[in-house]
C-alpha positions as protocol buffer text, in pm:
chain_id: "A"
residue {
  index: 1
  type: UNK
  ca { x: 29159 y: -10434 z: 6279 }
}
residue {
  index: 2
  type: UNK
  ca { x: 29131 y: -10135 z: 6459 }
}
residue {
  index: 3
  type: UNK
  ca { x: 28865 y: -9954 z: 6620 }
}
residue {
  index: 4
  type: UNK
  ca { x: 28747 y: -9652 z: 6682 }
}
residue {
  index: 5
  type: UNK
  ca { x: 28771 y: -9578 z: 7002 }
}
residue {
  index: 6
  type: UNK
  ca { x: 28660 y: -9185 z: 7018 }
}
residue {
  index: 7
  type: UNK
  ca { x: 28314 y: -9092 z: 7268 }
}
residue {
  index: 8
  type: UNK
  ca { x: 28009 y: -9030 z: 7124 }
}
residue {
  index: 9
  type: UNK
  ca { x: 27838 y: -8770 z: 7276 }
}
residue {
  index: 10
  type: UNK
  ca { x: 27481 y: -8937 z: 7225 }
}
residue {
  index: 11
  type: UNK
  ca { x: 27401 y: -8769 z: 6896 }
}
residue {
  index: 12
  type: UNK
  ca { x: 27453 y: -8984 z: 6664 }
}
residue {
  index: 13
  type: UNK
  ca { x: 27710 y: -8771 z: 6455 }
}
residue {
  index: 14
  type: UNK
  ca { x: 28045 y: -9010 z: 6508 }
}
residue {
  index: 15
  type: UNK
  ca { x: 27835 y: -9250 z: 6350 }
}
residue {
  index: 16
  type: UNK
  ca { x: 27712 y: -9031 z: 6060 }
}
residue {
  index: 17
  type: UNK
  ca { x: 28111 y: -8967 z: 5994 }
}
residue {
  index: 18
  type: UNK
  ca { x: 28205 y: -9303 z: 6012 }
}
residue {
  index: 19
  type: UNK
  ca { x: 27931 y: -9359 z: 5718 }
}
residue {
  index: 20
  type: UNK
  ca { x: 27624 y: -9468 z: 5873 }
}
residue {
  index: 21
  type: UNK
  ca { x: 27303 y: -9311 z: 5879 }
}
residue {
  index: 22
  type: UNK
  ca { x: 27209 y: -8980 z: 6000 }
}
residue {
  index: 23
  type: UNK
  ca { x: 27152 y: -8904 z: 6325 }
}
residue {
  index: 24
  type: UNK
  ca { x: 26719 y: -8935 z: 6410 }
}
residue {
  index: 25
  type: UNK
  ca { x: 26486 y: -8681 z: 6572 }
}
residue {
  index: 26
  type: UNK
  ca { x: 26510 y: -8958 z: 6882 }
}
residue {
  index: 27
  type: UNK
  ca { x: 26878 y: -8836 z: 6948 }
}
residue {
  index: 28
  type: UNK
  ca { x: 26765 y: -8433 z: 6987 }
}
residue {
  index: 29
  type: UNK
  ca { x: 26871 y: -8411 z: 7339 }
}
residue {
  index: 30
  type: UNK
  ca { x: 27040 y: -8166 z: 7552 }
}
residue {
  index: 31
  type: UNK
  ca { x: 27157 y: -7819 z: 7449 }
}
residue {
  index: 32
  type: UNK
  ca { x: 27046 y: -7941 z: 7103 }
}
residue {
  index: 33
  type: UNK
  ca { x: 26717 y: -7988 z: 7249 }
}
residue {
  index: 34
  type: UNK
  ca { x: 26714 y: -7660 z: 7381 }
}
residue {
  index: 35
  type: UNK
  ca { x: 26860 y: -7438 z: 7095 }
}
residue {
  index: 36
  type: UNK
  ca { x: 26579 y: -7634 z: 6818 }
}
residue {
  index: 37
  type: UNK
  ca { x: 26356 y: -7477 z: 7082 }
}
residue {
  index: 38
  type: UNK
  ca { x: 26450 y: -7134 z: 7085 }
}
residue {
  index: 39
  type: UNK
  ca { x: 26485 y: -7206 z: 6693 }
}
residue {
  index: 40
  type: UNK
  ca { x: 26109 y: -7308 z: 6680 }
}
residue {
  index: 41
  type: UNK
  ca { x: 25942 y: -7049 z: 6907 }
}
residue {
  index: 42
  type: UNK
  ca { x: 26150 y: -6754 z: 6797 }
}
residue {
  index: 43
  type: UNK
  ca { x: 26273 y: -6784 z: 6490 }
}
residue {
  index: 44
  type: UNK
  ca { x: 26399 y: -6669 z: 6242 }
}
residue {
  index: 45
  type: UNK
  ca { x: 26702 y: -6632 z: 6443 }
}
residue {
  index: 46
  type: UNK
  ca { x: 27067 y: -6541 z: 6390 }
}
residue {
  index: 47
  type: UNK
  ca { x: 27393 y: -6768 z: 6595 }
}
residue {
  index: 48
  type: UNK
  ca { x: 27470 y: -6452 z: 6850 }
}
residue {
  index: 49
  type: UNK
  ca { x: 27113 y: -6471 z: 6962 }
}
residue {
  index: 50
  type: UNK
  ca { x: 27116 y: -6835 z: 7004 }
}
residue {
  index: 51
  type: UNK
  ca { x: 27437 y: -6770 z: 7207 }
}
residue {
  index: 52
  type: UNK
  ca { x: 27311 y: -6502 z: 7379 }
}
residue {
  index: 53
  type: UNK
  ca { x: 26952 y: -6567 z: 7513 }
}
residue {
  index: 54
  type: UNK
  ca { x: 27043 y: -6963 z: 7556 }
}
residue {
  index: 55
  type: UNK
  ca { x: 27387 y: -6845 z: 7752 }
}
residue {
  index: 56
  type: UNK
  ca { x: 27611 y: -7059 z: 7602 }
}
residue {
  index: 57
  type: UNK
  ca { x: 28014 y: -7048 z: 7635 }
}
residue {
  index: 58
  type: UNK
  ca { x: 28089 y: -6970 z: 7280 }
}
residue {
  index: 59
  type: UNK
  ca { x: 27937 y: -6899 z: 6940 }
}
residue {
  index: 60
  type: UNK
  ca { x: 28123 y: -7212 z: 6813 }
}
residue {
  index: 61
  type: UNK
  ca { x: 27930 y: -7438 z: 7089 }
}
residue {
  index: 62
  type: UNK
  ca { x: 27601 y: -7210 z: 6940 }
}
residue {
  index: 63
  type: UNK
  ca { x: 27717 y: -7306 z: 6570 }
}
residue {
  index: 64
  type: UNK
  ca { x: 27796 y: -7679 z: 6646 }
}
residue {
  index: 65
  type: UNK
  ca { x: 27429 y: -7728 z: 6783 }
}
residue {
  index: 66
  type: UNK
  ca { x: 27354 y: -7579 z: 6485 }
}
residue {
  index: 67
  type: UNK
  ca { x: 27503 y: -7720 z: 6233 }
}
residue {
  index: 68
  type: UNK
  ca { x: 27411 y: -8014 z: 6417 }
}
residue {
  index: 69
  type: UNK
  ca { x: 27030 y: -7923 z: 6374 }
}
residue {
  index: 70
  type: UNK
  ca { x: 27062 y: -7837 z: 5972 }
}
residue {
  index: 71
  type: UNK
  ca { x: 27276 y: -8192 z: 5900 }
}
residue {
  index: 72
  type: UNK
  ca { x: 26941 y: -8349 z: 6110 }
}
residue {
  index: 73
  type: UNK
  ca { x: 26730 y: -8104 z: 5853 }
}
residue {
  index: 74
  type: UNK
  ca { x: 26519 y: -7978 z: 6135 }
}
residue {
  index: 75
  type: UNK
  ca { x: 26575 y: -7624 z: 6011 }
}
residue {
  index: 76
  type: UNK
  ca { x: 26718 y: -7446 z: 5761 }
}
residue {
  index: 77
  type: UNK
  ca { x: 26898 y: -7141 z: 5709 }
}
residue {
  index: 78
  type: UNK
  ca { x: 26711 y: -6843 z: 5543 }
}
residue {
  index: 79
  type: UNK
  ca { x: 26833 y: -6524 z: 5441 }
}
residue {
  index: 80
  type: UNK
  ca { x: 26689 y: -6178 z: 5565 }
}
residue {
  index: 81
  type: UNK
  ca { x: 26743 y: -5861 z: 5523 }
}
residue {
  index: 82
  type: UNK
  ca { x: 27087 y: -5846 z: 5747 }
}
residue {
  index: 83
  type: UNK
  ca { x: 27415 y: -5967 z: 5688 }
}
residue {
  index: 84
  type: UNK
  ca { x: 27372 y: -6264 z: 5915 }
}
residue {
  index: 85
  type: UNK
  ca { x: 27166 y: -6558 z: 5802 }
}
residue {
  index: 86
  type: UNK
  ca { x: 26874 y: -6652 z: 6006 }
}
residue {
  index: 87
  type: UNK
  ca { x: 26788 y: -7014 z: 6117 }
}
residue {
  index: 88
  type: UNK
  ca { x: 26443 y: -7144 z: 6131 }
}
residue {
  index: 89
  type: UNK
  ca { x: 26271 y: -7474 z: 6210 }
}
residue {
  index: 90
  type: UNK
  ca { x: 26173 y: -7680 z: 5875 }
}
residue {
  index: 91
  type: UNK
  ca { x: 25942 y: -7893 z: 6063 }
}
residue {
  index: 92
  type: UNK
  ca { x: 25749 y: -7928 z: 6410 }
}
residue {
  index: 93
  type: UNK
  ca { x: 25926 y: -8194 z: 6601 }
}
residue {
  index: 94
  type: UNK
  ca { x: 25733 y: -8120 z: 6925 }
}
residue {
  index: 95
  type: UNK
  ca { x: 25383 y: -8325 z: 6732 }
}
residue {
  index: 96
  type: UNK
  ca { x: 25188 y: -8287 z: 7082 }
}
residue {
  index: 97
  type: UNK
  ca { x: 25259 y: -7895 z: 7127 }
}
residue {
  index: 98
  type: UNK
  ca { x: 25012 y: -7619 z: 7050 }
}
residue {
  index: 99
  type: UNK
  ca { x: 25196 y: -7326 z: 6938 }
}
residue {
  index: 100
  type: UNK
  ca { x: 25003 y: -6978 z: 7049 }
}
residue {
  index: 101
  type: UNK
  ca { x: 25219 y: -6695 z: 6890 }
}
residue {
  index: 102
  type: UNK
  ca { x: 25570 y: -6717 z: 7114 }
}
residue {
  index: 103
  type: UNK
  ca { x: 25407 y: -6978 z: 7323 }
}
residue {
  index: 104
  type: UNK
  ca { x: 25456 y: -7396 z: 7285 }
}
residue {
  index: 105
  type: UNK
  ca { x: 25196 y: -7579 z: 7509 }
}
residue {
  index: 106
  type: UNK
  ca { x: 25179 y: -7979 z: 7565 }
}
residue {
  index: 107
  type: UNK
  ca { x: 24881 y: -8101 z: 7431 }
}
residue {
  index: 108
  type: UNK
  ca { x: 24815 y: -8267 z: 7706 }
}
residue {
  index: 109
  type: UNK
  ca { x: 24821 y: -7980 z: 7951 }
}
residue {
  index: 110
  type: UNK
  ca { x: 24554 y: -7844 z: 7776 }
}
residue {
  index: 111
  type: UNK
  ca { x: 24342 y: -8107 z: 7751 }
}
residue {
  index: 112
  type: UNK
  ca { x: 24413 y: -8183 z: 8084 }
}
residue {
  index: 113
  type: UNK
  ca { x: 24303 y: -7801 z: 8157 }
}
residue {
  index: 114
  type: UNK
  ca { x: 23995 y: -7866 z: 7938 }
}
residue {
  index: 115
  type: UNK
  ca { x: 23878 y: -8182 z: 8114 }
}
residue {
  index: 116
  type: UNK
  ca { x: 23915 y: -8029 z: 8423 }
}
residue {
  index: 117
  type: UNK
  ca { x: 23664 y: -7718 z: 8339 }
}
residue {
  index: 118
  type: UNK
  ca { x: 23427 y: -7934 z: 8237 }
}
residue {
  index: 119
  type: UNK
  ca { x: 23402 y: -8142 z: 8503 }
}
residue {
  index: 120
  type: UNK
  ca { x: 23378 y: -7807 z: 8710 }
}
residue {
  index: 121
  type: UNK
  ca { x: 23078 y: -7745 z: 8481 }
}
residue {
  index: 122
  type: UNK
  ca { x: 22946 y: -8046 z: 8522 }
}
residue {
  index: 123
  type: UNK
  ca { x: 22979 y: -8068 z: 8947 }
}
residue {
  index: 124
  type: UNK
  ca { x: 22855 y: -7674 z: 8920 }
}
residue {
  index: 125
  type: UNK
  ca { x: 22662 y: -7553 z: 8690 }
}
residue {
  index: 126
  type: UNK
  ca { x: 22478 y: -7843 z: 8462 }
}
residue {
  index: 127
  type: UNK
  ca { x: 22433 y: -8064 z: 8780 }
}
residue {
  index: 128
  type: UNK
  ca { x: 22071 y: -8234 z: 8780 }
}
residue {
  index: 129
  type: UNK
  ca { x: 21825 y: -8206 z: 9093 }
}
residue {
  index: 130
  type: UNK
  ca { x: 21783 y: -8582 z: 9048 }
}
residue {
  index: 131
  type: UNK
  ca { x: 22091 y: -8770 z: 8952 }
}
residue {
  index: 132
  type: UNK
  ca { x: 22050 y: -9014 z: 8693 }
}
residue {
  index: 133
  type: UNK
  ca { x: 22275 y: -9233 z: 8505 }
}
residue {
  index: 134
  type: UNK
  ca { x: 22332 y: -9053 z: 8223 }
}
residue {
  index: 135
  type: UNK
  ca { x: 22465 y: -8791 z: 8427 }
}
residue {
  index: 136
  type: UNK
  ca { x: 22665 y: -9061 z: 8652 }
}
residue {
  index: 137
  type: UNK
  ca { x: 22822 y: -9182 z: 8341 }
}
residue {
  index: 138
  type: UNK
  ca { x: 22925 y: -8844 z: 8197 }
}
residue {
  index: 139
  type: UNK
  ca { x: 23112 y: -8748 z: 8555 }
}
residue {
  index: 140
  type: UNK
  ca { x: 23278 y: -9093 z: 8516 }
}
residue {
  index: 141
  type: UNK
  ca { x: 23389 y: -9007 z: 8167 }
}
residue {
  index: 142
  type: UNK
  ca { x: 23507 y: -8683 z: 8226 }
}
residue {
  index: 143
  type: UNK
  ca { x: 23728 y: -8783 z: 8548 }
}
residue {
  index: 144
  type: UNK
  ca { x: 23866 y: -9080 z: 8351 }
}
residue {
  index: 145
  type: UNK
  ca { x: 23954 y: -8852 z: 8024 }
}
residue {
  index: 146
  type: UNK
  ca { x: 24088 y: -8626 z: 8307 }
}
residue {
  index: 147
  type: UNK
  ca { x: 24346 y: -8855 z: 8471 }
}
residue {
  index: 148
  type: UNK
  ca { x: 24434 y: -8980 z: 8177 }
}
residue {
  index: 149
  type: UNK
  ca { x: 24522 y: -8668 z: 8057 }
}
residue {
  index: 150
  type: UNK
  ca { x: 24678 y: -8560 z: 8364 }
}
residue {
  index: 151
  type: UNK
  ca { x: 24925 y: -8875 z: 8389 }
}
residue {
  index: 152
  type: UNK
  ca { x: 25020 y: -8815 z: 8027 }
}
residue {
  index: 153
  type: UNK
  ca { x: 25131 y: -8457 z: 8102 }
}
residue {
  index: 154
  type: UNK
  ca { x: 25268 y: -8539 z: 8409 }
}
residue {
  index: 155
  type: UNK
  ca { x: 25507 y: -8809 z: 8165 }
}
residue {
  index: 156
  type: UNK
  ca { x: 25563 y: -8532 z: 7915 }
}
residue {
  index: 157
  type: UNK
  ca { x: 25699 y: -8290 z: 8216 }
}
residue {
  index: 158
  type: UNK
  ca { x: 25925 y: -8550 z: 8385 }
}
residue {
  index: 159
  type: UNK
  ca { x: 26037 y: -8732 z: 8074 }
}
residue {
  index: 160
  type: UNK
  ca { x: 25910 y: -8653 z: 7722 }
}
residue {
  index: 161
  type: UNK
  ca { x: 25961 y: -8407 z: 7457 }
}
């Protein structure tokens, strides 16, 4: 019996070939990673600017990440006005990003951000002559939700989507 011996480069498409399922969302890594990006926050978008603004080697290393992207379904090719087809994301795989216009922002970063103004409120501006324990409880709250928030973006930058 033999076997196949040939590398995988971690995206799940030897295994697709050899007749197995389709590579997840979990295996976007990489330049794939980065070009589903650009796909998401500019699009639509034709190959040579892929292979342009992400400086890659070669349209055919732009076109394999790709086709790679359309065989995972995360976008889809749509046809404009040009002779070139553009490429656009089907679906938001970045769930905890807030897309403003051109701009994709962790969720947590701005709840972190949020947190931290109101705790800036509180300390400043709504702070009581007399501390009491509602007030105690609320700056408690707040710097809890705050950390929280802060370690989970911190996560997010050093090793999540």
């Amino acid at each position: 019996m033999s076997r196949n011996l040939r590398k995988d480069d971690g995206d799940g498409l030897e295994a697709n070939k050899r007749g197995a399922s389709p590579p997840s969302r979990d295996s976007l890594a990489g330049t794939t990673r980065q070009v589903y990006r650009y796909i998401y926050k500019h699009g639509p978008v034709r190959l040579h600017e892929i292979e342009r603004d992400l400086r890659l080697s070669s349209s055919s290393v732009a076109d394999y990440h790709v086709q790679k992207l359309l065989r995972m379904r995360m976008i889809r090719e749509e046809s404009g006005q040009g002779s070139a087809p553009g490429y656009v994301t089907d679906e938001a795989v970045f769930e905890a990003m807030i897309r403003i216009r051109q701009v994709v922002i962790p969720i947590w970063t701005t709840t972190t951000a949020f947190f931290a103004a109101s705790l800036f409120v509180l300390v400043t501006i709504l702070r009581p002559s007399a501390i009491g324990s509602t007030y105690l409880f609320s700056l408690v709250v707040t710097t809890v939700a705050l950390l929280v928030c802060a370690y989970e973006a911190l996560e997010g930058i050093h090793g999540g989507v």
